[in-house]
N, C-alpha and C positions, 0 to 999 in steps of 0.2 A: 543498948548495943547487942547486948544477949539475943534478944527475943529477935531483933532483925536478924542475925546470923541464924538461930533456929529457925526463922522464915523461910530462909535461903534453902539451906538447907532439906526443912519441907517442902519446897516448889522442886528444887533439884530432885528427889526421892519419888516425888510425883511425875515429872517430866520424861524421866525413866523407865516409871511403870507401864506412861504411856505408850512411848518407842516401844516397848516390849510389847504389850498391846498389840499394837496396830502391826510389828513386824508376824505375831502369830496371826493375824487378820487377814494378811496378805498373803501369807503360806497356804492358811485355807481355802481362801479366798480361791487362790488358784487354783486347787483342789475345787473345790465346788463351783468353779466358774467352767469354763471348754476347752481347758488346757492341764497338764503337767509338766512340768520344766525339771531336765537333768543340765546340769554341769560337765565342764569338760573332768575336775577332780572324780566327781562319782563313778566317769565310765570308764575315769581310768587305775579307779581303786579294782569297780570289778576284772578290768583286763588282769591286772598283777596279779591277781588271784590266781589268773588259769595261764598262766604261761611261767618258764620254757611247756612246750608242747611239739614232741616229735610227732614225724612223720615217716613212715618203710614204704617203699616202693620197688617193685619186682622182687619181691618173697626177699627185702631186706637188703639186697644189693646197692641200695640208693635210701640212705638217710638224709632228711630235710629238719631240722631244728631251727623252730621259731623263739627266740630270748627279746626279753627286754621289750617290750610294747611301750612306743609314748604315742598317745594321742593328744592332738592339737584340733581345734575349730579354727580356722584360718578368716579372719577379720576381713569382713564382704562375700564368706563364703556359704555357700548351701550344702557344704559337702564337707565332711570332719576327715583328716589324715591319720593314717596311722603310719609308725616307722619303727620296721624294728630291725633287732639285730637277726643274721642270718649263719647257720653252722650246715657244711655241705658237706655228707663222709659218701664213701662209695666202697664197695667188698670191705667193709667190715671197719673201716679204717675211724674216726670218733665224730660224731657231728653238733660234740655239746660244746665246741668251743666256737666264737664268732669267729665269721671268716668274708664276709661280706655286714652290706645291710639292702633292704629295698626299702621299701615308702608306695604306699596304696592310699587313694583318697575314694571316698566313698557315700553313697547316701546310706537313713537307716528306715526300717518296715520294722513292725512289731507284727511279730508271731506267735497267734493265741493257743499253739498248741507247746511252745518251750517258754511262752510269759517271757518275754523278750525280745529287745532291738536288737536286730538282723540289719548287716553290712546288705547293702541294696544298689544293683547296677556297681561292683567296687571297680577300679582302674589301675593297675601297674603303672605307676609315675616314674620309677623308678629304680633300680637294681646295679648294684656296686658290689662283683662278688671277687676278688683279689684272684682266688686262685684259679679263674677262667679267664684271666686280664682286663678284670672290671667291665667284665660287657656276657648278656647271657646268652649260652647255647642253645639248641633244642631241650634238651632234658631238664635243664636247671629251667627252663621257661613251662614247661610242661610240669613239673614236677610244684613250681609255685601256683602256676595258675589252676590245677588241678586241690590243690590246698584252697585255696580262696573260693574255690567253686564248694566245696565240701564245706567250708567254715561259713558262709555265706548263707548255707543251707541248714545247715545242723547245728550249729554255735551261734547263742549270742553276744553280742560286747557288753550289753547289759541287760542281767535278767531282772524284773521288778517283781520286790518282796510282796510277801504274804498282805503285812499290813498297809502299804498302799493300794494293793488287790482289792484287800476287805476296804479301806475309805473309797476307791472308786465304786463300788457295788455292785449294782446292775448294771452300770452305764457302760455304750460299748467305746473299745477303744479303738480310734479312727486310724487319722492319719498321720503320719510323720514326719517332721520339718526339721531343718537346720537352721536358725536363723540369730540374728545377732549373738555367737558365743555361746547357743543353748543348744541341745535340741528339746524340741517341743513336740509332746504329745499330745493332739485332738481327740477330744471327747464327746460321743456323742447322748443320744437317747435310750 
């Protein structure tokens, strides 16, 4: 009865090894195949990093404070959302508390010169700002979409570390997908 249960046991301890295995096989795999695959969690550890993140417009008369970033991949979509909270001050008055929220969906580009997925073509879905009666004027639309133009450009949602740099090598990095829950970076020659 012993030895059958140490059987078990060794087949269990073996079967393990395997899963474990084959899970680092298929991480490589992917890496040395024509893809890398992020997660909705990954691009949304790097957001939390860089936000809140103000904004001054007309030498400060106009604060814009972007808090709270949740990115979502929306199930059938090509295009990841982001939503977050919105802080609006004007002559001086505070912009670091939420006073609204909007919601942007968007595709991503990787740009070889910030090592980064760049928000690509993004779209204003949406804006609920309280103290303008939940609907936006000229300035607060201006004032957003002039942000999303700058961050679209300059910032990425997520920048890729040194050490996947170094496992990619030489190979260039293509093109950018959204597709089932992931996005997916193509790898070429």
């Amino acid at each position: 009865m012993r030895k059958a249960a140490a059987l078990q046991l060794a087949l269990l301890l073996l079967a393990a090894l395997l899963l474990a295995a084959c899970s680092t096989l298929n991480a490589v795999g992917a890496l040395l195949g024509n893809q890398v695959s992020f997660t909705q969690p990954q691009l949304q550890q790097s957001l939390n990093r860089n936000f809140p993140r103000q904004y001054d417009r007309l030498g400060g008369l106009v604060s814009l404070t972007l808090m709270n970033p949740r990115l979502s991949i929306p199930t059938g979509s090509n295009r990841l959302r982001l939503d977050f909270d919105v802080g609006l001050g004007a002559l001086g008055s505070d912009s670091t508390q939420p006073r609204g929220r909007f919601a942007l969906t968007s595709a991503l580009r990787f740009d070889p010169a910030t090592r980064g997925l760049h928000l690509q073509e993004p779209a204003i879905e949406h804006v609920d700002l309280a103290a303008l009666g939940g609907v936006m004027n000229t300035t607060s639309r201006q004032l957003l979409n002039s942000w999303l133009a700058d961050y679209a450009r300059e910032e990425p949602v997520y920048r890729l570390d040194n050490s996947l740099l170094d496992r990619i090598g030489t190979r260039r990095i293509g093109s950018t997908e959204i597709r089932s829950g992931l996005v997916v970076v193509h790898l070429g020659d």
